[in-house]
C-alpha positions as CSV (number, residue, x, y, z in Angstrom):
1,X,0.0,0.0,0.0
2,X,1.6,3.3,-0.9
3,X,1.8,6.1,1.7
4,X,-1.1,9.2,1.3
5,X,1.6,11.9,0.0
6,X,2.8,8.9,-2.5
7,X,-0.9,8.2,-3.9
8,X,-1.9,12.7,-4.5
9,X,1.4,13.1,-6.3
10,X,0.1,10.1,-8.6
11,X,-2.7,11.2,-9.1
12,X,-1.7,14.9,-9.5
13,X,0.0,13.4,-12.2
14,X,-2.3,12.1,-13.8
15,X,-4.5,15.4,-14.4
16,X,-4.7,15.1,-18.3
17,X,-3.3,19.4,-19.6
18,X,-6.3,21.8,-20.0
19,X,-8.4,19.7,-17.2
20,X,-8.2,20.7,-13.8
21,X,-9.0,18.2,-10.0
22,X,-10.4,20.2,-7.3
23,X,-8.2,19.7,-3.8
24,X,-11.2,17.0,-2.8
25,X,-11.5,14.9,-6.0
26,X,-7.5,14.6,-5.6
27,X,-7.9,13.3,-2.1
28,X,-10.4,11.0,-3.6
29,X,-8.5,9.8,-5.9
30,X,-5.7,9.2,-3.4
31,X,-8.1,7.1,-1.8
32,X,-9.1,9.3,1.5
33,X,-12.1,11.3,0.9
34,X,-12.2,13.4,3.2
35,X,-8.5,14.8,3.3
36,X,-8.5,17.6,1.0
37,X,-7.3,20.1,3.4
38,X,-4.3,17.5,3.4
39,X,-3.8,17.2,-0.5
40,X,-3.1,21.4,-0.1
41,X,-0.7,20.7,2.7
42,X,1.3,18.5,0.4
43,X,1.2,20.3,-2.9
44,X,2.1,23.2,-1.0
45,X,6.0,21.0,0.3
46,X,6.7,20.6,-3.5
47,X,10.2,21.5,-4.8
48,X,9.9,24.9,-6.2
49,X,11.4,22.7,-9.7
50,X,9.4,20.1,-9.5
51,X,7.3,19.1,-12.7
52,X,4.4,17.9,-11.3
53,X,1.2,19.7,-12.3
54,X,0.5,21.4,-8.9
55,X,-1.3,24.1,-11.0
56,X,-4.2,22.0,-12.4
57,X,-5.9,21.5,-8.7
58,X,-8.4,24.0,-7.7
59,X,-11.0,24.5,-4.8
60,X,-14.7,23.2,-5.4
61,X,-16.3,26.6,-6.3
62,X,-14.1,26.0,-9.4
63,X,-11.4,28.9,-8.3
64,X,-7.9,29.1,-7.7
65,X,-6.1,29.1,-3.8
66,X,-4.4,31.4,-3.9
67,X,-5.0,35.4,-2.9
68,X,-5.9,37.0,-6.3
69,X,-3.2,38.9,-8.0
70,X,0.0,37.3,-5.8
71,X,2.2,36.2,-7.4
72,X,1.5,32.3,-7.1
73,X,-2.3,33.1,-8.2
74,X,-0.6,35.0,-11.5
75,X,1.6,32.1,-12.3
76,X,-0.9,29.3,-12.0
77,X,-3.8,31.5,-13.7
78,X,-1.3,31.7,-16.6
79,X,0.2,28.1,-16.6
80,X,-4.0,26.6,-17.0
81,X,-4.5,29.9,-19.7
82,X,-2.1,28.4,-21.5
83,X,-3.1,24.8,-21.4
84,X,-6.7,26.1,-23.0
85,X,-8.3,26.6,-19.6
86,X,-10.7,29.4,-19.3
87,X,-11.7,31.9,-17.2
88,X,-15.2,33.7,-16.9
89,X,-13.7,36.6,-14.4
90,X,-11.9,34.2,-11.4
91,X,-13.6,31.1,-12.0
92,X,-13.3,28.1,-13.7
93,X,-16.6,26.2,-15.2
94,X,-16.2,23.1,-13.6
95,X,-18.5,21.6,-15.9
96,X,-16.2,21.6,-18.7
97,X,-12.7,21.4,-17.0
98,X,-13.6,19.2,-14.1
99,X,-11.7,15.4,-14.4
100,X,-14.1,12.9,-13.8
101,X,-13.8,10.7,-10.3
């Protein structure tokens, strides 16, 4: 059985570009439901080089973490822009971007 941090990574990874996992349907995925508050805790330990696609999870109303404007709201606003995901002012339609679970 692989560890909890071991099991969100994976299935970080496995967010398919221009789709994005809210911080729940990660920690579904990762096999503990109700951990979500966890899956932000560990994306928010990775390596400031590391290639996983941190930038693709989002929180359930379909918006990003982060305070708007900082500069870590800018860079992952720009890194889903450019992977085809859209914005209607700082929301994502869930309906369409949304991985299923």
């Amino acid at each position: 059985m692989i560890d909890f941090d071991t099991a969100v990574w994976t299935a970080v990874g496995s967010i398919p570009p221009g789709k994005v996992a809210t911080y729940g349907s990660i920690a579904k995925l990762a096999g503990h439901p109700k951990r979500a508050r966890a899956v932000g805790r560990i994306l928010s330990k990775l390596p400031e080089d590391s290639t996983l696609p941190w930038h693709r999870v989002i929180n359930a109303q379909g918006k990003l973490s982060f305070e708007v404007a900082s500069p870590r709201y800018l860079t992952q606003k720009a890194r889903l822009q450019e992977e085809g995901v859209y914005f209607t002012g700082t929301r994502i339609n869930l309906t369409t971007y949304l991985i299923e679970t």
